[in-house]
N, C-alpha and C positions, 0 to 999 in steps of 0.2 A: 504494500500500500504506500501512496497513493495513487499508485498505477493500477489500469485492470480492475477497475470496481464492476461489480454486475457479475451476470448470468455463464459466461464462458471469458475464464482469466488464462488458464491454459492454451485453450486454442488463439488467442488472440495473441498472447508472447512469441508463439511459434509462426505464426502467420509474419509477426510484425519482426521478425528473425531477431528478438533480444539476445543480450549477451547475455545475459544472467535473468535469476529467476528466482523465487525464495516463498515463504510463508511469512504471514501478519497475522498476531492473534493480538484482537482491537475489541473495545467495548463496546457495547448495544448503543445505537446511536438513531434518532428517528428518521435521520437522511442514510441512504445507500452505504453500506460502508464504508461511511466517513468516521465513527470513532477512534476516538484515541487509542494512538499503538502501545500495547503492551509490553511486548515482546516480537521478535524477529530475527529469522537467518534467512541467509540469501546463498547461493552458487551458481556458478556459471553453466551457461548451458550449453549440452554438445550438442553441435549442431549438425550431427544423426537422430537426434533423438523425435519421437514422435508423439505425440497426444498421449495413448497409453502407459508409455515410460514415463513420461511427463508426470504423468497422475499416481502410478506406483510409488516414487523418487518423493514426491511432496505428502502425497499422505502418510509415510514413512517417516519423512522430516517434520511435518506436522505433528504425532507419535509423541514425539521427543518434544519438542517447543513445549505440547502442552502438560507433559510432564515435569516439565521443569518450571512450565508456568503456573500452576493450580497450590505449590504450597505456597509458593510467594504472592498467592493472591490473596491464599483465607489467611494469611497472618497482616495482610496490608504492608506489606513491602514493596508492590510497584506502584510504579509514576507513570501513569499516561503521556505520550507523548503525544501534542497537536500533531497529524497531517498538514502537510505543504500543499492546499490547494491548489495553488497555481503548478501544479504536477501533476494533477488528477487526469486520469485517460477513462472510458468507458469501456466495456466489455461485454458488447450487446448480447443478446441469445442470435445463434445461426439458424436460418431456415433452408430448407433443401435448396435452394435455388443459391445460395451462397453458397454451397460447395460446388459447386458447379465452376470447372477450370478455364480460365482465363488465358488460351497460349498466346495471345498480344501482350500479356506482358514479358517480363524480363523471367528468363529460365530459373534466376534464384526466388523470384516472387514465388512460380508455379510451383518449386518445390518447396517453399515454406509452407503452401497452401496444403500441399500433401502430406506433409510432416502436422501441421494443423489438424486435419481431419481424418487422420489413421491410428489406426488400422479401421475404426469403425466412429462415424459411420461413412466415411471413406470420402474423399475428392470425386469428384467425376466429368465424363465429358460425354458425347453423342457421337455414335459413328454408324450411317446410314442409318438412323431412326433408333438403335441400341444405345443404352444407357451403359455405362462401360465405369466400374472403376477405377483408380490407381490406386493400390495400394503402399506401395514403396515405389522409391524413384531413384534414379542419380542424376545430377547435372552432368550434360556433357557438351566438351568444347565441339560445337558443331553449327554449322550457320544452312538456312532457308529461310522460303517462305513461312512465318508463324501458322499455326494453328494446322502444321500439313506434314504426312507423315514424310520423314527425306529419305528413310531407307528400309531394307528388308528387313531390318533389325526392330521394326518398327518405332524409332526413333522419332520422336515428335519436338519441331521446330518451334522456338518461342522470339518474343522479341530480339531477347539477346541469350545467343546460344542454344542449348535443347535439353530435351527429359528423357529421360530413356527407362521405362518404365520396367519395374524387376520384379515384382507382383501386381494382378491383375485379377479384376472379378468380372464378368461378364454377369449378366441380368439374370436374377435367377440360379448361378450356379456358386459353387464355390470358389477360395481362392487358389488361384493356380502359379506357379514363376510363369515366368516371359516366355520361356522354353516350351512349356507345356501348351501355354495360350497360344503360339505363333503355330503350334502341331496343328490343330482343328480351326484356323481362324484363317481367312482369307481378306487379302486386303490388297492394294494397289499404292504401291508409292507416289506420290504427290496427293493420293485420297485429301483431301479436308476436312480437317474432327470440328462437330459444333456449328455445320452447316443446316 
């Protein structure tokens, strides 16, 4: 705090590619969680990491803070500390149409966006009328047309550089790698995803 108030603080640090990341355990306050901070740790964040690890890793460190924070509350040994409002960011709720992948932007955006919304309930995009996951991705130095697969590898083209998707769900099925998905999936180089 006072970054990330609201409904999705996770997906929105990984979206917005933070360095770091942490827990606030803050007082009952009748605005959004704006109370006085208690207690706090922060670390940095690998930038592998996805929404799920995300969530494991802090509720974990969570665990701890409020262990360490609960005797030094009933004996009244902490100090609230104000929030720096002119810090405050929001952390809206996502609806299905927000995960929905954007390849005009920049190749590091689209993979935060996947880092964001993975493993579930996942980034996605349109291919020929198919609603298509990503599940994991990697950036790779590769240039095209944005939003258009450039090779057999099914590599997809973004503003700057490309994604190269390494798990995948197609609609209805399960998660499959790249390998498995490229076996049963046909598709034409230069295709356009999200047409």
């Amino acid at each position: 705090m006072p970054r990330w108030r609201g409904a999705a603080p996770i997906e929105h640090a990984l979206l917005a590619g933070d360095v770091k990341t942490g827990i606030s355990i803050i007082s009952i306050s009748p605005k959004l969680d704006a109370g006085d901070i208690l207690m706090q740790d922060s670390f940095a964040l690998d930038k592998d990491m996805n929404s799920s690890d995300l969530t494991l890793i802090l509720t974990n460190l969570g665990k701890k803070i409020l262990i360490k924070t609960l005797p030094l509350l009933f004996e009244n040994k902490l100090i609230g500390k104000k929030q720096d409002e002119s810090k405050v960011t929001y952390a809206n709720k996502f609806m299905s149409e927000d995960r929905k992948i954007n390849f005009y932007n920049s190749a590091n955006d689209v993979y935060n966006h996947i880092r964001a919304h993975g493993p579930k309930p996942g980034s996605w995009f349109t291919y020929k009328g198919e609603r298509i996951k990503i599940i994991k991705a990697k950036k790779i130095n590769a240039l095209g047309k944005s939003s258009t697969i450039i090779d057999k590898d099914f590599t997809i083209a973004c503003k700057e550089g490309a994604i190269l998707p390494l798990f995948i769900q197609r609609e209805g099925k399960k998660v499959v790698s790249l390998e498995d998905f490229l076996r049963g999936f046909t598709f034409s180089v230069q295709d356009k995803l999200n047409a």
